[in-house]
C-alpha positions as CSV (number, residue, x, y, z in Angstrom):
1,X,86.8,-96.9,61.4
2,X,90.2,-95.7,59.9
3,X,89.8,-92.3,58.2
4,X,91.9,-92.0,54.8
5,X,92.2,-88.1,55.3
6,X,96.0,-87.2,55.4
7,X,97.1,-83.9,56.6
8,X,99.5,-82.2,58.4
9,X,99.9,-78.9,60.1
10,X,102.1,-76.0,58.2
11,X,103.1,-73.6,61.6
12,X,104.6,-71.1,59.3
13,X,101.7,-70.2,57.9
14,X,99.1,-71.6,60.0
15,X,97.4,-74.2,57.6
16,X,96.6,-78.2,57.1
17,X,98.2,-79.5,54.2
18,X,97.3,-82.7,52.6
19,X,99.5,-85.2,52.0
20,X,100.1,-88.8,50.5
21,X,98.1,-91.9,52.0
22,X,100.4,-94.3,54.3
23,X,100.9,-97.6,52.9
24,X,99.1,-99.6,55.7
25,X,96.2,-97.1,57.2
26,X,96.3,-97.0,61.1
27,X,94.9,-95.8,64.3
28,X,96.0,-95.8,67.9
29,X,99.4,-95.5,66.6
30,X,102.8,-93.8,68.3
31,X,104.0,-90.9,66.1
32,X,107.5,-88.9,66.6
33,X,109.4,-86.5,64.8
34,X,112.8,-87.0,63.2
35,X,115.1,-84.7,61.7
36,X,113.4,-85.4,58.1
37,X,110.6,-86.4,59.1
38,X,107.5,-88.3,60.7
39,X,108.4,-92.0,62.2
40,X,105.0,-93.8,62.8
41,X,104.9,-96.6,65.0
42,X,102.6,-99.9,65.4
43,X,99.2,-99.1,66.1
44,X,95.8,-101.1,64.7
45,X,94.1,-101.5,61.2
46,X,90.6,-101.6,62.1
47,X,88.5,-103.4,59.1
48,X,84.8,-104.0,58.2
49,X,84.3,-107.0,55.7
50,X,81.0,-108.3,54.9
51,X,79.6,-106.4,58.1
52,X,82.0,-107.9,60.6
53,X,84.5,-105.6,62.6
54,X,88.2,-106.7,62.7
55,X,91.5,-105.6,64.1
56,X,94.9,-105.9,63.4
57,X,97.3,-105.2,65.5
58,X,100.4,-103.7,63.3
59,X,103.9,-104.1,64.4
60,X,105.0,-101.9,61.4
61,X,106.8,-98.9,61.1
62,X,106.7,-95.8,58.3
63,X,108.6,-93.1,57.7
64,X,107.1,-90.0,56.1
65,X,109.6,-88.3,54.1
66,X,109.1,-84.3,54.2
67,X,111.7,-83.5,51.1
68,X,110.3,-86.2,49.1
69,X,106.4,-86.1,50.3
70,X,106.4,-89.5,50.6
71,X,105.9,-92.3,53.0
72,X,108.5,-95.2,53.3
73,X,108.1,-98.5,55.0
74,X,110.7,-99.1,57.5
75,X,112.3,-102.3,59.1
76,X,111.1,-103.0,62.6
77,X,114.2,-104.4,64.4
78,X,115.0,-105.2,67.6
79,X,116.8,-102.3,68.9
80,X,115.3,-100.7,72.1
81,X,113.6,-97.2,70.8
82,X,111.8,-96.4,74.0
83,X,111.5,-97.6,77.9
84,X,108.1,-98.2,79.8
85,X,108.3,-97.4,83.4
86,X,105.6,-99.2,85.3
87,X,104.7,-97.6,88.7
């Protein structure tokens, strides 16, 4: 089940924080820092409708603004962000 707590970690002063919900709630996603903020990457909506289990596989992306407190959703292009190496 996808939680809807929000929170992130303060190292200055050692505490969770909560923050604003994402627009389109995830797990098993890919998450990496930027210079203002949180990029999160893909990952999978897991729903329960009328007690049947479903998931969706997200190719979104959201930005989480630290200035703003916000959460923004991002373009997926094309452009190569990463490389798998397959051994």
């Amino acid at each position: 089940m996808v939680q809807t707590d929000r929170d992130r970690f303060n190292p200055r002063n050692r505490m969770w924080v909560e923050i604003a919900p994402m627009h389109q709630p995830r797990v098993s996603h890919t998450m990496c820092a930027g210079k203002k903020g949180l990029f999160v990457v893909a990952g999978i909506d897991h729903i329960v409708e009328e007690g049947h289990d479903r998931e969706i596989i997200l190719n979104s992306v959201e930005f989480y603004c630290v200035q703003s407190g916000c959460w923004q959703v991002r373009a997926l292009n094309n452009e190569k962000c990463c490389t798998i190496i397959r051994r």
